[in-house]
Structures are given as structure tokens and as C-alpha cells.
N, C-alpha and C positions, 0 to 999 in steps of 0.2 A: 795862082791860076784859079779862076772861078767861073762857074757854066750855070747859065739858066738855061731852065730846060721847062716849055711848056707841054705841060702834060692834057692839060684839055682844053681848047680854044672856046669849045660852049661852054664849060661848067668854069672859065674863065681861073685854073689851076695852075699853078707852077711849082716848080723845085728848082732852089740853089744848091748847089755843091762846091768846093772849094776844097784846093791845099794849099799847103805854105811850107815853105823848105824849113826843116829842123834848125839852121842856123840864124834864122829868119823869126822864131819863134817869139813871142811877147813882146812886137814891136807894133801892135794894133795894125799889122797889113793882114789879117783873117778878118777883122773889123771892118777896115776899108772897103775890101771886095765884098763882103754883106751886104754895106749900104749901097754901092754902087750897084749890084745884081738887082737889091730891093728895091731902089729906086727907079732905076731903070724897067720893072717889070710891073707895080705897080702905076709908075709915072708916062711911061712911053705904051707899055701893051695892054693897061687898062686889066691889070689879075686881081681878083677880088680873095684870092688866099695861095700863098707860098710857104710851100714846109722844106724843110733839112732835116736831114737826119746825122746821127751820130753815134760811134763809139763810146758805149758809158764807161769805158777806162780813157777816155779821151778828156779829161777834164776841162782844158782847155779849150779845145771846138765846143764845149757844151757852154762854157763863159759865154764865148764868144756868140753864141747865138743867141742869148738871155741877155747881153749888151745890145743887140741887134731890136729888142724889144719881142723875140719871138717868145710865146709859150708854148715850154713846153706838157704835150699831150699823152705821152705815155712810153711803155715801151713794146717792142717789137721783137720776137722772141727769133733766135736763130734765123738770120736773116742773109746773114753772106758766111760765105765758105771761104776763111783765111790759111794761111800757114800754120796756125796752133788750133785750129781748132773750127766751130760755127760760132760765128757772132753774133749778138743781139744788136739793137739798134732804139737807138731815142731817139723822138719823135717832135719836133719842132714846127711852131706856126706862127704868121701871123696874119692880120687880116687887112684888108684897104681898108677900114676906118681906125684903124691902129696905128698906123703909117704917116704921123704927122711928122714927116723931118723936118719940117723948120721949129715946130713947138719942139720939138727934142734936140730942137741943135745940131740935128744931125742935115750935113749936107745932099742936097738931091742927086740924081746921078752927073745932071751937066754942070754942077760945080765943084765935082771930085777929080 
């Protein structure tokens, strides 16, 4: 499951989020919903920067967003209140002149 979520229509912002079922795990469907969300938000609503964020014990969603061509930008200290504890959070971007999916092979939203 994956949500874009536009956070400022002027300042032309967005954020992806995504999960993927544990049995599900390292079958490039965290990848897939990426590029679809990315494409889709760059290609169809015109956002000129989309960040994610992530779990730094999360190794894999942090893959998966540096496959996505995002940089990451930092971290984000105690940011959510889990079951063991407060979390930090890593800070993922990229930008509409970054976002070439055909030069990267990567398919657009209406070809996924």
C-alpha cells in the first residue's frame, strides 16, 4: 500500500509513504509503489520535491528509497512514539529535475 500525500500545493511539496507485508518483503513491490507514487506526483500533479521518510533500523525501506533515486538528507531526531520507545526518522528527497524515468529505466506512473 502507498499514499501521496500533498503537503503544499504553492510551494508544490509532497510526501510518499508506503508498506509492504513482511512476507512480501525483497520482491521490489516497496520499489514499484515508489515509482508509481513518484511518477504519478511529479508527472500528473506537477511537484517539484517529494521526501519519505524512514526507520534507520529499517534498512530496507532506506534501500528502497536510494533505488527510487531519492537523497538522502538527514536525520530527524525522536520523531514518533512507538511501542519500544521514540523514534528517529531519515529523511529522504528528490527533486523534478532528478526524476528522469525513462533515462533510468524506470517506468512512468501509466506504464506500471
Amino acid at each position: 500500500m502507498g499514499e501521496l500525500h500533498v503537503r503544499s500545493r504553492v510551494q508544490r511539496q509532497g510526501e510518499i509513504t508506503y508498506i509492504v507485508h513482511p512476507q512480501v518483503w525483497g520482491q521490489g513491490i516497496g520499489t514499484q509503489i515508489g515509482r508509481q507514487l513518484l511518477g504519478y506526483g511529479f508527472g500528473e500533479l506537477g511537484l517539484h520535491r517529494i521526501h519519505a521518510t524512514c526507520d534507520p533500523r529499517n534498512v530496507g525501506s532506506s534501500q528502497v528509497l536510494a533505488k527510487l533515486g531519492m537523497t538522502h538528507e538527514g536525520s530527524l531526531r525522536h520523531t514518533q512514539l512507538i511501542r519500544d520507545g521514540w523514534r528517529d526518522s531519515l529523511v529522504f528527497s528528490v527533486l523534478e529535475d532528478e526524476w528522469p524515468p525513462a533515462a533510468q529505466g524506470m517506468p512512468s506512473a501509466r506504464n506500471c
